[in-house]
TILO-140616 format. One record per residue (C-alpha): residue in one letter; x, y, z. Coordinates in steps of 0.5 Angstrom, whole numbers, plus 500, padded with zeros to 3 digits. Layout:
# TILO-140616
AXYZ;...
//
This chain:
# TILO-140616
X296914167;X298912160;X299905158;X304902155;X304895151;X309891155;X303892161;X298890156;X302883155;X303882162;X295883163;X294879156;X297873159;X292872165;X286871160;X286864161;X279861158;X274859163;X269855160;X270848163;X264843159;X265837162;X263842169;X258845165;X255838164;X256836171;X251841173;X246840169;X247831169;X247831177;X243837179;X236836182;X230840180;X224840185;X218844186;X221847193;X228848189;X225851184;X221856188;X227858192;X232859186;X226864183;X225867190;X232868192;X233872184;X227876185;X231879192;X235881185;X242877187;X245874181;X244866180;X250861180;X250855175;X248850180;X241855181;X242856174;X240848172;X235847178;X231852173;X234848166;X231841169;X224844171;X220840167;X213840170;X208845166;X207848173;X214849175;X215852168;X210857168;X212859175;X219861172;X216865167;X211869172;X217870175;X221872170;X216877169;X215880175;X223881176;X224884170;X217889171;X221890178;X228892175;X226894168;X219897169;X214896163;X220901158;X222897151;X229900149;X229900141;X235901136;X237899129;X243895125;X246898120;X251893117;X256897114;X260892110;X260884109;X267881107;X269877111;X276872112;X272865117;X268861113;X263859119;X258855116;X251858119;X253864116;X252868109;X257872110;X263866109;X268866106;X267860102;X260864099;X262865092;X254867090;X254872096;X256880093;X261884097;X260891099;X263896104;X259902104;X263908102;X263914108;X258917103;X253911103;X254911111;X251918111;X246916107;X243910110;X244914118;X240920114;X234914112;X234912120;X234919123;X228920119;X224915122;X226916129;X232912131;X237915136;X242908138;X244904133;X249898132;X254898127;X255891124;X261888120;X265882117;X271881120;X276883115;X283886115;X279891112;X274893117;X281896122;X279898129;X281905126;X277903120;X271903125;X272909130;X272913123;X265910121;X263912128;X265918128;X262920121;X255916125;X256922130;X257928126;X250926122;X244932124;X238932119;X233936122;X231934129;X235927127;X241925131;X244919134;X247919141;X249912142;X253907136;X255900139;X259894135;X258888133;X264887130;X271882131;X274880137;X280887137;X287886140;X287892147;X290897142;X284895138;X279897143;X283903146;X282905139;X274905138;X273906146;X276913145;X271914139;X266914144;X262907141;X258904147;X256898147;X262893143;X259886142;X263879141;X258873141;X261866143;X257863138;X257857141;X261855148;X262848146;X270848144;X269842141;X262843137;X266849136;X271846131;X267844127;X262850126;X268855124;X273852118;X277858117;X279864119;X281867125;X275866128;X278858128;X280860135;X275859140;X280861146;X281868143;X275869142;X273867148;X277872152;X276877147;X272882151;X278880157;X282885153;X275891152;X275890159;X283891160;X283896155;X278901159;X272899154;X267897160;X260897157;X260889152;X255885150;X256877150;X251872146;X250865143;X247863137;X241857140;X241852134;X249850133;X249846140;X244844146;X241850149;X241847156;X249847156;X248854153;X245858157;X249855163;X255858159;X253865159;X252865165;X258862167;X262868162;X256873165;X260871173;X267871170;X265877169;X263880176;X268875179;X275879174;X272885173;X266888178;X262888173;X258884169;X256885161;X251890159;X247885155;X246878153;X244875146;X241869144;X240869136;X236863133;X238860127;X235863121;X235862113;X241865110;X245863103;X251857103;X248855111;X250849113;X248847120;X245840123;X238842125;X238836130;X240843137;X235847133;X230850139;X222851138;X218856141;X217854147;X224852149;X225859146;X221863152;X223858157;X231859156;X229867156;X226867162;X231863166;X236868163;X232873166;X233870173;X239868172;X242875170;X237880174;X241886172;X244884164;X240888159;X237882154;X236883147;X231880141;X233881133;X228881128;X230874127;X225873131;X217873129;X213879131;X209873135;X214871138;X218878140;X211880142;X210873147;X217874150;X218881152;X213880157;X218874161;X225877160;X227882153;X229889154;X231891147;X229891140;X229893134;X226896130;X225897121;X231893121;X234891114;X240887114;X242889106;X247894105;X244900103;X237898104;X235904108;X236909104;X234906098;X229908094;X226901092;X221895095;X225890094;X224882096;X230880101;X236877097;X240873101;X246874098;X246881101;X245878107;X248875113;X241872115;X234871114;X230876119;X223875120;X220881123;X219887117;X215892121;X217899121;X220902127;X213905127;X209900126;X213897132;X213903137;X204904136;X204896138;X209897144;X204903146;X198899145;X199894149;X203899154;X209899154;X214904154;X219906149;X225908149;X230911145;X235913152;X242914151;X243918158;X247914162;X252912157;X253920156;X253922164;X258916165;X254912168;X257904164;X261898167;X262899174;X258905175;X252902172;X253897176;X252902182;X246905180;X243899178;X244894182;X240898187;X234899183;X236907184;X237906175;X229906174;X229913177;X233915172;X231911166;X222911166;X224919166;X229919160;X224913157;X218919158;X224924154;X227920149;X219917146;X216925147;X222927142;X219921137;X212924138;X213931136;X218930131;X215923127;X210918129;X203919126;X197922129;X194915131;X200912135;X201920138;X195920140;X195912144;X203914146;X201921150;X196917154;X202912156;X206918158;X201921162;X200914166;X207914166;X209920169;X202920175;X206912177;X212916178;X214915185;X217922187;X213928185;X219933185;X221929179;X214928176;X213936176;X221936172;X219931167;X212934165;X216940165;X221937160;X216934156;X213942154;X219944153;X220939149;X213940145;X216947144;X222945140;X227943146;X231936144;X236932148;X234934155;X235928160;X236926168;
//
């Protein structure tokens, strides 16, 4: 059935805004949180039901060290339940910094005269996603300045000169967007370009803490971007990634926020959002944040293992803002996707030059500069699972239908398989000897834990096929 626009404006009015604060507050002023609540909250989340925002702030109150840490083994032990031990991994590739808002946390504000504005040609893109595909990378993110400039056609020509992309074995197979908030049209438009994953981060929930972050610009309107993945949704774009930057207001109010946007989500759409992000602040040009929200390291992990209960299904992604310290700390309690070799400066991965990092080319500071090898021979050594899968957005299996297969557990039959695939491709085409020889023992201890024998015997089958020259073979 062809949509017309007058249905998208029927549809457009339902998106009403969801976030009450003083609710928000509520729960976390008034709700009790004692050893024995604590312990039903983190029994009902490993069952792998969703937790509600009362349940949410009995974990946010916990206060004694020992409860803490009960949540955190249970969030570990959830994520090793629904996730096993795999570590999904993907690039940023920024592709233009010009924006319109002047956002005082970020070095891409308009009012940033010292910053140094590019977009990158078609030509550079192709460069820089030749520079990626040479190091392995498979899944990236597109980023961009919200700019007139950066259309949604503007995008879904970007994405498909990111697909069109072959260097030898090189490929990349699944493109998200961090980019603004689109009308339905808009989304429609990139959908249909075949990206994956369209990401909006709130920044903060708090609308009137809101205000005073974003002094110009479109981005003003707290509201519209709010409901702005309402209209992905409405638009048929069902896979999207919701965020909140931690340091811009009180991060207990925060992570009841986006659980409350994660609910409304399952509630209008019988679905919830593919991943969730929490940025920290960072170093970036022209910044102008009051440090008095600023989250440490330990309240850091706490609030990523209680998101981890809260949202049992809901991929969890951690930049290279962080340390690798504290990367390395945190995957164990709840995060699934990393990147990897990431620069943030236009053009960087093609250039030839070691450069320092100019801030003036960047949205912010990261703190992580280890190549994508570097980082896939630590994962390997400490056993985890990398993965480079994109199978499921492919076959379809996204929204609701990811929901399907996922909720169950059924998705880890299809995921350690695809996770074995994809790392086995990285091991013939790119990784150096050492990190081969560690990651193939992996693969095999992988495999030998696999449940069902019939899919053990078809994933080593596939493996030499893959030694042999055969590419992109999935389940």
């Amino acid at each position: 059935m062809k949509f017309k626009p007058e249905q998208y404006r029927i549809k457009d009015q339902r998106m009403k805004p969801f976030i009450d604060p003083e609710e928000i507050w509520d729960y976390i002023n008034k709700t009790e949180s004692t050893p024995e609540r604590v312990r039903e909250v983190i029994a009902k989340s490993l069952n792998k039901e969703r937790l509600n925002l009362e349940e949410t702030a009995v974990l946010i109150n916990a206060k004694d060290p020992e409860l803490i840490e009960e949540i955190k083994q249970g969030a570990k032990t959830l994520k090793e339940k629904v996730y096993g031990n795999r570590i999904v991994l993907f690039a940023p590739l920024y592709v233009g910094n010009r924006c319109m808002n002047n956002c005082k946390y970020c070095g891409f504000r308009s009012t940033n005269k010292e910053a140094e504005r590019k977009t990158l040609s078609d030509q550079e893109l192709v460069h820089e996603v030749e520079a990626l595909e040479d190091n392995g990378q498979k899944r990236l993110i597109l980023v961009y300045g919200e700019h007139r400039d950066y259309s949604p056609e503007f995008i879904a020509d970007n994405v498909r000169t990111v697909y069109n992309v072959k260097k030898g074995n090189g490929e990349i197979r699944r493109v998200n967007i961090n980019a603004a908030p689109l009308d339905i049209d808009g989304f429609r438009t990139v959908k249909e370009a075949g990206i994956g994953t369209y990401q909006v981060f709130q920044e903060t929930y708090h609308p009137e803490e809101y205000k005073k972050y974003h002094l110009g610009g479109k981005k003003k309107d707290f509201d519209y971007r709010l409901t702005s993945l309402d209209r992905a949704q409405e638009a048929g774009l069902d896979d999207v990634g919701i965020g909140a930057l931690f340091g811009l207001y009180d991060w207990r109010y925060e992570v009841l926020a986006m659980v409350r946007h994660t609910n409304h989500f399952e509630a209008c759409y019988n679905v919830g959002p593919h991943t969730l992000s929490f940025p920290r602040i960072q170093d970036a040009s022209a910044i102008d944040v009051d440090p008095k929200y600023m989250v440490n390291d330990e309240e850091f992990v706490k609030l990523i293992a209680i998101l981890r209960l809260a949202v049992p299904y809901t991929g969890m992604i951690l930049t290279a803002r962080e340390s690798a310290k504290v990367r390395s700390e945190v995957m164990e309690f709840g995060v699934s996707q990393i990147d990897g070799g990431t620069k943030l400066e236009l053009g960087a991965y093609h250039a030839s030059r070691n450069e320092e990092q100019n801030l003036n080319r960047e949205q912010f500071a990261i703190n992580d500069n280890r190549s994508l090898g570097e980082i896939i021979d630590e994962l390997v050594e400490n056993e985890y699972l990398p993965s480079f899968c994109t199978a499921c957005y492919r076959l379809g299996r996204t929204g609701e239908h990811f929901m399907e297969f996922s909720v169950p557990g059924f998705i880890k039959r299809f995921c350690t398989p695809n996770a074995i695939l994809t790392l086995s491709e990285y091991l013939v085409d790119y990784a150096k000897p050492e990190t081969a020889e560690k990651a193939w023992k992996v693969i095999d201890k992988e495999i030998n834990g696999l449940d069902d024998d019939k899919v053990a015997s078809q994933v080593r089958e596939r493996v030499e096929k893959i030694k042999e020259g055969e590419r992109d073979l999935y389940f």
